[in-house]
MMTF fields as JSON, N, C-alpha, C and O atoms, coordinates in Angstrom:
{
  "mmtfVersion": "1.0.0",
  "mmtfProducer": "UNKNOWN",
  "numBonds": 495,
  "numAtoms": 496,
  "numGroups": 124,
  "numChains": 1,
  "numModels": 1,
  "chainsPerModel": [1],
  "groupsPerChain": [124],
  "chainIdList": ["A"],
  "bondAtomList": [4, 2, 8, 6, 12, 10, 16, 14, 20, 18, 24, 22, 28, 26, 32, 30, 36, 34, 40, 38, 44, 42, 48, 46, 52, 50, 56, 54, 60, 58, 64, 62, 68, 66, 72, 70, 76, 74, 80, 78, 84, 82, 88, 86, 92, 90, 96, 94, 100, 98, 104, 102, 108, 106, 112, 110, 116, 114, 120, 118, 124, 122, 128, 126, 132, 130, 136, 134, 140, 138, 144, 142, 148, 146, 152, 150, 156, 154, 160, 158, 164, 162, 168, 166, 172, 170, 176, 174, 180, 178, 184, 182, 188, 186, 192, 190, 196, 194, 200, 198, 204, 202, 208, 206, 212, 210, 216, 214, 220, 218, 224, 222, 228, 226, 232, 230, 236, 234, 240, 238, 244, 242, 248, 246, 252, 250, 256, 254, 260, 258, 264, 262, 268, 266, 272, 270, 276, 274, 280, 278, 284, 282, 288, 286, 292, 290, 296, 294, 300, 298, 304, 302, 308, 306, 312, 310, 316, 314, 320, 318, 324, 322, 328, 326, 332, 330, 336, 334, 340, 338, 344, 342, 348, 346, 352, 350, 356, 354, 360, 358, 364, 362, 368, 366, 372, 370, 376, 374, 380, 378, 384, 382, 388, 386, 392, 390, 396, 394, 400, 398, 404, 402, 408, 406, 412, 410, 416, 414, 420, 418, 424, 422, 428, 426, 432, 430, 436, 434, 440, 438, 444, 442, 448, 446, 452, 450, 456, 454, 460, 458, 464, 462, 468, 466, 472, 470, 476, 474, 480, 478, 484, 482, 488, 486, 492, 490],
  "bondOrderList": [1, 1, 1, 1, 1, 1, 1, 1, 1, 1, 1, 1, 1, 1, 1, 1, 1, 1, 1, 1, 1, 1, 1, 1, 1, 1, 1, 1, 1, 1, 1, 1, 1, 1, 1, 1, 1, 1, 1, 1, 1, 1, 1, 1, 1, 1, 1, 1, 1, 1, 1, 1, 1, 1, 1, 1, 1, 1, 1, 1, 1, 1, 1, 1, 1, 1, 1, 1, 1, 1, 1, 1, 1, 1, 1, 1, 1, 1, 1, 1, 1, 1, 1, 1, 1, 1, 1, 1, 1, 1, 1, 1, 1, 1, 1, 1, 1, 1, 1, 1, 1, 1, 1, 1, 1, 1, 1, 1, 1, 1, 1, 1, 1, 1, 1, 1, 1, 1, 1, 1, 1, 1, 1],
  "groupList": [{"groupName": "UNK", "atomNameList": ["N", "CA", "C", "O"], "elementList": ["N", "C", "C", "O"], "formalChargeList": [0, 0, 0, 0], "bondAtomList": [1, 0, 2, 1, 3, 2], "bondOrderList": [1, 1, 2], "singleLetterCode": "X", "chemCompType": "L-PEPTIDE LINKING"}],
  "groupTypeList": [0, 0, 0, 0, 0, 0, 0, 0, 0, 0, 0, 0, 0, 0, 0, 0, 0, 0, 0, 0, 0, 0, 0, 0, 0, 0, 0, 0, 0, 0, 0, 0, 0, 0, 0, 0, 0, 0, 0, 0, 0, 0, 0, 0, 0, 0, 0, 0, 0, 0, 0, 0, 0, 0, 0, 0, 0, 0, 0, 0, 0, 0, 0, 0, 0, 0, 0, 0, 0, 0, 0, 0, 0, 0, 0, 0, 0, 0, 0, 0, 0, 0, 0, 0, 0, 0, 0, 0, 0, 0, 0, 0, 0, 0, 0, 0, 0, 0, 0, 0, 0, 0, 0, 0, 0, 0, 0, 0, 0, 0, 0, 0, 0, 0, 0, 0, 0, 0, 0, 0, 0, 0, 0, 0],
  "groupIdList": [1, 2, 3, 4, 5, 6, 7, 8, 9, 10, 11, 12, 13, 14, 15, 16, 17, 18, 19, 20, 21, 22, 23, 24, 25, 26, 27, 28, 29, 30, 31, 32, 33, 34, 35, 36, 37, 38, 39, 40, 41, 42, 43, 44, 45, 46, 47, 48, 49, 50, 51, 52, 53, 54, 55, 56, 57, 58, 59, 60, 61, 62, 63, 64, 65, 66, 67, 68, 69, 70, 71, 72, 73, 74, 75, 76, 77, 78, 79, 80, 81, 82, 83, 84, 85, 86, 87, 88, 89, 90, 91, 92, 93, 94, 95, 96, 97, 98, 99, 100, 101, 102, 103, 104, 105, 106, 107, 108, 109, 110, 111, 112, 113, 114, 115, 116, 117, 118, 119, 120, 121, 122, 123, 124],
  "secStructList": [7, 7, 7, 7, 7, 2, 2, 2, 2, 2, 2, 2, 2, 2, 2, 2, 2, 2, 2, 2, 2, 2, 2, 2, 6, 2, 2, 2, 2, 2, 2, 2, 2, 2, 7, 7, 6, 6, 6, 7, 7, 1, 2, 2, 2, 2, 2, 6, 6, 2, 2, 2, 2, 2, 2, 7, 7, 6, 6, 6, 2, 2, 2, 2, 2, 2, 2, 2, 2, 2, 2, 2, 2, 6, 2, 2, 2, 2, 2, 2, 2, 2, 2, 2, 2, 2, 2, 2, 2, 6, 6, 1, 7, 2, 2, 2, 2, 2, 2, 2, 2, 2, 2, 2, 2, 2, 2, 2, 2, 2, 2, 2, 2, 2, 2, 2, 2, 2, 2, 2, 2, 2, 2, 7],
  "xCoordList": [25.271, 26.561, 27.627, 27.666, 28.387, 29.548, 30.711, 30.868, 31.72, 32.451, 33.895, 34.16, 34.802, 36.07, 36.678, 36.487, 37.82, 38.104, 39.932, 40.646, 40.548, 41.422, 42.473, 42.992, 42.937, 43.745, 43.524, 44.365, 42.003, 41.779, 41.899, 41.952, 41.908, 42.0, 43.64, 43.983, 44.841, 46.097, 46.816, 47.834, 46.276, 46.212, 46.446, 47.392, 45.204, 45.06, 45.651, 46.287, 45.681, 46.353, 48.165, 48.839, 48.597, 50.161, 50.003, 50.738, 49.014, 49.19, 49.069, 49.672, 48.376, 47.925, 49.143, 49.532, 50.179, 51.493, 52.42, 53.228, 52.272, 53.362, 53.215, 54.08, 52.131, 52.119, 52.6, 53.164, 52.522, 52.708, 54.343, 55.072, 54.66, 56.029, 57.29, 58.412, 56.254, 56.877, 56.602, 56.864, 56.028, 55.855, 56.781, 57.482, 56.817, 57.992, 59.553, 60.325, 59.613, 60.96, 61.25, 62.425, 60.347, 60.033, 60.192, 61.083, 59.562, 59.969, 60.961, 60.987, 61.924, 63.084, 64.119, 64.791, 64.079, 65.228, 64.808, 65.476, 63.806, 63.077, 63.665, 64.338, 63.701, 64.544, 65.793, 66.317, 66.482, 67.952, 68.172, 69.01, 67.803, 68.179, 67.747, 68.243, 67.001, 66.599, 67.053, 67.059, 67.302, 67.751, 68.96, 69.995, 68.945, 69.994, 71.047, 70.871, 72.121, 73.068, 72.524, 72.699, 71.933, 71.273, 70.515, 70.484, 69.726, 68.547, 69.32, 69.081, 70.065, 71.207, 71.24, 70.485, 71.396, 71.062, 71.701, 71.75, 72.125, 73.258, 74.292, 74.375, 74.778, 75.172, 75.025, 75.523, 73.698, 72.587, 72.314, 72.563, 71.835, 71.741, 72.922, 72.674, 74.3, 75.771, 75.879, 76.115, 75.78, 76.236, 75.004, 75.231, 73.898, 72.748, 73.069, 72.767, 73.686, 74.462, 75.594, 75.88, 76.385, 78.054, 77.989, 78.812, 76.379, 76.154, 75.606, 75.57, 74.863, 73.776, 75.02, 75.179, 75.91, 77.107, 77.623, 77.754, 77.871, 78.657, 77.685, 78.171, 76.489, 75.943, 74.56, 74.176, 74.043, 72.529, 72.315, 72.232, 72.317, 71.983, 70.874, 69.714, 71.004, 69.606, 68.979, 68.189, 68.576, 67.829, 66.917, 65.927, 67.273, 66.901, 65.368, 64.217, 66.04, 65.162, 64.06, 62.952, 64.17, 62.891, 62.648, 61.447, 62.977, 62.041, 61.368, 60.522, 61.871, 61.424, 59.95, 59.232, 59.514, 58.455, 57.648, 56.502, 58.14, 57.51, 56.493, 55.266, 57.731, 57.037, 55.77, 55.055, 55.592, 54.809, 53.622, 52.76, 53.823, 52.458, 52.263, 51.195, 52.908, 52.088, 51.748, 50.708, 52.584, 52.412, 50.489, 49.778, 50.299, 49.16, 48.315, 47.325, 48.662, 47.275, 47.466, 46.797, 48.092, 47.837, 46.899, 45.821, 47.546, 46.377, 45.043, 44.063, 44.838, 43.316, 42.737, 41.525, 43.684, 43.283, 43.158, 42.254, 43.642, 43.728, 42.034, 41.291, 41.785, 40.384, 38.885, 37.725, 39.626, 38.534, 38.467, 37.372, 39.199, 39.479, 38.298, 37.284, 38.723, 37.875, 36.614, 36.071, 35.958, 35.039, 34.233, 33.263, 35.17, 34.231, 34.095, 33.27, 34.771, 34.311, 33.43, 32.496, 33.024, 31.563, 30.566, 29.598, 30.782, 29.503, 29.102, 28.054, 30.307, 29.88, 29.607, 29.281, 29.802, 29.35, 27.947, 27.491, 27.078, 25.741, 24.984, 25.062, 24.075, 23.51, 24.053, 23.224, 24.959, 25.66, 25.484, 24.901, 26.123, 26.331, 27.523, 28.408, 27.707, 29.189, 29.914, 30.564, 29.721, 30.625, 31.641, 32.679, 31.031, 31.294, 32.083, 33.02, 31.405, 32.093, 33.316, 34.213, 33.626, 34.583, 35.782, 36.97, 35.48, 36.376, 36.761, 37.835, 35.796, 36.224, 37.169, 37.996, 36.913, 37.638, 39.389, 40.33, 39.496, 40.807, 41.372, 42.496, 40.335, 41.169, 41.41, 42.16, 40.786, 41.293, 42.208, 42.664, 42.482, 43.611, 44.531, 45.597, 44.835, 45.796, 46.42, 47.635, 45.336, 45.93, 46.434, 47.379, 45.767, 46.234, 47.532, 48.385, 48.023, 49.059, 50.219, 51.187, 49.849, 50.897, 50.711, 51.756, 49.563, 50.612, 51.559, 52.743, 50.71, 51.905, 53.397, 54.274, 53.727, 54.8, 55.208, 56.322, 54.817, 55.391, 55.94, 57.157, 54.87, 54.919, 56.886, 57.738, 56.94, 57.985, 59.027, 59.991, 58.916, 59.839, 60.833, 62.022, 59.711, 60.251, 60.921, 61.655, 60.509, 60.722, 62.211, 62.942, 62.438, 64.054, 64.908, 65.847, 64.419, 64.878, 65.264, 66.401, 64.528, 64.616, 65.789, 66.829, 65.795, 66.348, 67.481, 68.164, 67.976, 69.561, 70.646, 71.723],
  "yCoordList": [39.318, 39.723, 39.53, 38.534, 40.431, 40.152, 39.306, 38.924, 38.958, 38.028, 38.747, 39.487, 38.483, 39.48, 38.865, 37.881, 40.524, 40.23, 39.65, 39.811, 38.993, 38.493, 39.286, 38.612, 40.1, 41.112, 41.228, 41.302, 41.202, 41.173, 39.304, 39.004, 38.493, 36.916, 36.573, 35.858, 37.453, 37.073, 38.049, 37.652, 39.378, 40.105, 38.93, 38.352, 38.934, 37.779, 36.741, 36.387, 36.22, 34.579, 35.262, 34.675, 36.109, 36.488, 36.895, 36.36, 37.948, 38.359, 36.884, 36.939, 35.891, 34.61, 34.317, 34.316, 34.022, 33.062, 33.798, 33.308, 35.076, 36.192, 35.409, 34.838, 35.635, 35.419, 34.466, 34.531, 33.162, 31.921, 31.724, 30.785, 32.742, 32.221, 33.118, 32.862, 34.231, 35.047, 34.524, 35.223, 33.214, 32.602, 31.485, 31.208, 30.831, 30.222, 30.456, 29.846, 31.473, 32.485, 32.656, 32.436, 33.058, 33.364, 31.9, 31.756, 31.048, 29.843, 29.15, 28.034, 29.36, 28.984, 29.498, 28.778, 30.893, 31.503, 31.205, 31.335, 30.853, 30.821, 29.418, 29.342, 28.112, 27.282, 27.153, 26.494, 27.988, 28.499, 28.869, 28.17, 29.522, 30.396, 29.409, 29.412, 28.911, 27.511, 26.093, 25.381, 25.716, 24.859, 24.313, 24.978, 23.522, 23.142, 22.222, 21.822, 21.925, 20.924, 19.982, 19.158, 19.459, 18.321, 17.486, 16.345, 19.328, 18.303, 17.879, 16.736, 18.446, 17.91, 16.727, 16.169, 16.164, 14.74, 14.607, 13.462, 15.53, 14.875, 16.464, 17.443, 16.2, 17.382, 18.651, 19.709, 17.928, 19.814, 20.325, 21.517, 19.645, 20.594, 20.806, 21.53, 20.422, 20.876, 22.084, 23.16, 22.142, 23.079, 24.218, 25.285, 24.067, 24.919, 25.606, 26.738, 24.653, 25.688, 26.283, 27.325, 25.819, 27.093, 28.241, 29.149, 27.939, 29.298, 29.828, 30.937, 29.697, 30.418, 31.263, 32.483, 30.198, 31.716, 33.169, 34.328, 32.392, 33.334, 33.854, 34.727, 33.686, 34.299, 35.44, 36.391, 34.725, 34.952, 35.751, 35.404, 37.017, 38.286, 38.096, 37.895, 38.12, 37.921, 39.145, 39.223, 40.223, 40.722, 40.393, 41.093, 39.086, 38.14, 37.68, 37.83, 36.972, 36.571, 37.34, 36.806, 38.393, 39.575, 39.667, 39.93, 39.62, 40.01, 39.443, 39.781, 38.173, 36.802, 36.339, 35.765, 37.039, 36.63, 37.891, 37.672, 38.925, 40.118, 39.613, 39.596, 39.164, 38.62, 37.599, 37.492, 36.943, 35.74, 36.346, 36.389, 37.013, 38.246, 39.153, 38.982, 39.778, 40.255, 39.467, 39.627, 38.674, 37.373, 36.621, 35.759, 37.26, 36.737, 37.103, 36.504, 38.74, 39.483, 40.071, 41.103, 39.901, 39.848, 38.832, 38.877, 38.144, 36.83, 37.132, 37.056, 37.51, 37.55, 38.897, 38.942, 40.196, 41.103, 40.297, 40.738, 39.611, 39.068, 38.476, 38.674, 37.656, 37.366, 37.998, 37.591, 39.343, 39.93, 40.754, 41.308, 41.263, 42.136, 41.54, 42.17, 39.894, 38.841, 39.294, 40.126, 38.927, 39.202, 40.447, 40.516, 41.372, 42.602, 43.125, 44.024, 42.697, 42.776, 42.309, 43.047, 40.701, 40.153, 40.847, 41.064, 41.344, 42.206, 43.873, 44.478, 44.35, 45.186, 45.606, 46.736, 43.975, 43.442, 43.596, 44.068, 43.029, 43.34, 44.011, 44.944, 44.3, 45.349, 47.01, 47.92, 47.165, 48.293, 48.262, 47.378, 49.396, 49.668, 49.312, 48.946, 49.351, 48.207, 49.271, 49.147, 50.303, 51.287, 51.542, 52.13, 51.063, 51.763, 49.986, 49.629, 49.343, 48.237, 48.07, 47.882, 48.094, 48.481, 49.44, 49.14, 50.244, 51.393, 50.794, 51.104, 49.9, 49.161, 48.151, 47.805, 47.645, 46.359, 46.8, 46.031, 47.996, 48.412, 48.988, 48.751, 49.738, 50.018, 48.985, 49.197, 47.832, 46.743, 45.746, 44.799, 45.968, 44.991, 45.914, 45.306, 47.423, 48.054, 47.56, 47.362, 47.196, 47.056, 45.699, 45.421, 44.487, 43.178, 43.726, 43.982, 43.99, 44.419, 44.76, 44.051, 46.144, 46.699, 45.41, 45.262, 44.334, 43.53, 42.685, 42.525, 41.996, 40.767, 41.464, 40.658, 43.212, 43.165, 43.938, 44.439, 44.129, 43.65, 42.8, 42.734, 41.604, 40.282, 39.845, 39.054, 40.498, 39.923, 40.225, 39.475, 42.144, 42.684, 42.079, 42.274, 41.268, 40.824, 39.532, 39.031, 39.002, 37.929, 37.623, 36.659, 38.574, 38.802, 39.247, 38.656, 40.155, 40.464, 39.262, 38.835, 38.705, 38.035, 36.729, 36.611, 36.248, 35.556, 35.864, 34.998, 37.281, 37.62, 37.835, 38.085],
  "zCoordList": [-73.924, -73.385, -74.465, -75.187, -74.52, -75.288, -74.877, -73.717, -76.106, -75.561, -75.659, -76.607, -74.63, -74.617, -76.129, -76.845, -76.121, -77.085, -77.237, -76.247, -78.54, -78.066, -77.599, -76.709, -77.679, -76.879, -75.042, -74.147, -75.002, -73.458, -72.722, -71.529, -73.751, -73.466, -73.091, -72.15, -74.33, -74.183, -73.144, -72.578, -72.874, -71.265, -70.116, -69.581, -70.074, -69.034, -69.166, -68.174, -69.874, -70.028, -69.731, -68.884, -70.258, -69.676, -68.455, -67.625, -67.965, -66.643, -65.415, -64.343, -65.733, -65.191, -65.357, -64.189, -66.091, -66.483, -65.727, -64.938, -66.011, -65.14, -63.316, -62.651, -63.074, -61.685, -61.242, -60.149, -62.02, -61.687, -62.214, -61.896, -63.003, -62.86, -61.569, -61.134, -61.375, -60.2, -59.018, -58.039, -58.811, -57.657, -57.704, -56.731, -58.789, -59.095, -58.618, -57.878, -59.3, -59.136, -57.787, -57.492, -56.698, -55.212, -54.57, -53.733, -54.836, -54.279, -54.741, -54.222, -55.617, -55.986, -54.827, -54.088, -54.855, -53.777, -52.446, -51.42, -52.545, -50.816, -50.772, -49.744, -51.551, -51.093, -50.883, -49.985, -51.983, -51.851, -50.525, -49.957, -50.04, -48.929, -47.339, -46.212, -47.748, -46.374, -46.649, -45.644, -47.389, -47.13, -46.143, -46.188, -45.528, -44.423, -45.147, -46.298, -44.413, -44.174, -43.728, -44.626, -42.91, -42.66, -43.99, -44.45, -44.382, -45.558, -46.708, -47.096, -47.245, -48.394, -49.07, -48.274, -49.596, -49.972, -51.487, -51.936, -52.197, -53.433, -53.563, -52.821, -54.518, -55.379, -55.369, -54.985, -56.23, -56.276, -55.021, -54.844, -54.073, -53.044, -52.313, -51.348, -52.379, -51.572, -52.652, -52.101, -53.844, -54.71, -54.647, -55.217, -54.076, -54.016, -52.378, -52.0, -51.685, -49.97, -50.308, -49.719, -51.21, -51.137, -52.229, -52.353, -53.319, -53.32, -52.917, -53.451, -51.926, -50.428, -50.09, -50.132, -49.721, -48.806, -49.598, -49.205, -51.088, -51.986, -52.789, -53.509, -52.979, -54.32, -54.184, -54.866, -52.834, -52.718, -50.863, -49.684, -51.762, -50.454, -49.393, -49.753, -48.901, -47.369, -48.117, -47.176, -48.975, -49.069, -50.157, -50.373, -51.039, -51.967, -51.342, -51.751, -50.001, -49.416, -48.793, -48.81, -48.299, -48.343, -49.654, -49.72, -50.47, -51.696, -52.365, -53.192, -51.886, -52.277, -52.129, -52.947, -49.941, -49.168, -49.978, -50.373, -50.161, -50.781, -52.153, -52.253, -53.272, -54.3, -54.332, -55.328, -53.265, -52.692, -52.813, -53.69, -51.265, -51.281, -52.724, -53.313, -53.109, -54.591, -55.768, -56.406, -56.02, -57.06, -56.298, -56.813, -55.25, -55.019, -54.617, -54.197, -54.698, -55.001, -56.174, -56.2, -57.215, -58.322, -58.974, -59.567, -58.702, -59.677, -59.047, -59.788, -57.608, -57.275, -57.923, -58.131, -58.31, -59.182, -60.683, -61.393, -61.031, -62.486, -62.738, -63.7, -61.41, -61.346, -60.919, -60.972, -60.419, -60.449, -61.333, -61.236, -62.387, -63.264, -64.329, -64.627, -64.953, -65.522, -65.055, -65.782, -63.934, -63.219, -64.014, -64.768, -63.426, -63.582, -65.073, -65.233, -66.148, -67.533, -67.535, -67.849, -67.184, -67.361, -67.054, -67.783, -65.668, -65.419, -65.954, -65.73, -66.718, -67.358, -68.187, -68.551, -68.913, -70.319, -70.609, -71.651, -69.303, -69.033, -69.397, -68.597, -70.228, -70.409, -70.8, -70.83, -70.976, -71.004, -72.978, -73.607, -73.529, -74.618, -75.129, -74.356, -76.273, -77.266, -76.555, -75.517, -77.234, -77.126, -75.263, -74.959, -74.793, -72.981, -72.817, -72.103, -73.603, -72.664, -73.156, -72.334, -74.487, -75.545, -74.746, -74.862, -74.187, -73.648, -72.142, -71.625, -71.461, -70.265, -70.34, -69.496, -71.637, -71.817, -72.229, -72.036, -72.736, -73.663, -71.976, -71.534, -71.265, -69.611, -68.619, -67.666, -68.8, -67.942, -68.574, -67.933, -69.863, -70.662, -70.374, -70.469, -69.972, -69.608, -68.682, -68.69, -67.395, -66.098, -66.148, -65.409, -67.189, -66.626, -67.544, -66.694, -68.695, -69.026, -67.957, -67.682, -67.368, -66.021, -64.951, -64.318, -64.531, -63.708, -64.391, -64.094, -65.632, -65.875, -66.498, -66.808, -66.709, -66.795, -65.388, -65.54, -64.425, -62.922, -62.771, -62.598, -62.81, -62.061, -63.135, -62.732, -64.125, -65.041, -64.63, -64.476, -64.247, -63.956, -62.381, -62.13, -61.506, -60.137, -60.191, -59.34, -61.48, -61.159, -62.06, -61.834, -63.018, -63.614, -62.211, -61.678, -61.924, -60.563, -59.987, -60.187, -59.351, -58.348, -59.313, -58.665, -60.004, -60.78, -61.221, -61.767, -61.071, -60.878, -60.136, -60.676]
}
């Protein structure tokens, strides 16, 4: 079996980082936006409620639960993507797997600059 190559290793390893920081990003505003008056407890969180009123759109927050769900079927595409190079590493010819590997470093490419694009988003 062949072994990926580094272009298809730093694919993945960004599309993997992408996700995890667009979940990040998603659970940042998702606390913004819930947190209570009750739970409050210094500073940061009084100054994290009076910009809830002024800064941060209720449609933040849909996009937020949105990003959740794709930030996490991405990464499970990220792992089956992995996956399925191995197995078509298998027995196949240099050449075919070579051409599989340059079309699935495409796709982890198009998510982790998704996962980037939502999460600037969501972060502005």
């Amino acid at each position: 079996m062949k072994t990926m190559s580094q272009e298809f290793r730093a694919a993945e390893e960004r599309a993997l980082l992408a996700t995890a920081d667009l979940l990040a990003a998603a659970h940042d505003v998702i606390k913004r936006h819930t947190i209570r008056l009750e739970e409050a407890r210094d500073d940061v969180d009084f100054a994290l409620l009076s910009r809830r009123w002024t800064s941060y759109a209720d449609r933040k927050l849909d996009e937020s639960w949105d990003a959740v769900d794709f930030a996490s079927r991405a990464r499970t595409e990220v792992v089956t993507i992995s996956a399925s190079l191995n197995t078509l590493a298998a027995g196949r010819e240099e050449d075919a797997v070579a051409a599989a590997e340059e079309e699935l470093t495409g796709r982890l490419v198009a998510l982790a600059a998704e996962c980037e694009r939502r999460a600037i988003s969501l972060r502005s």
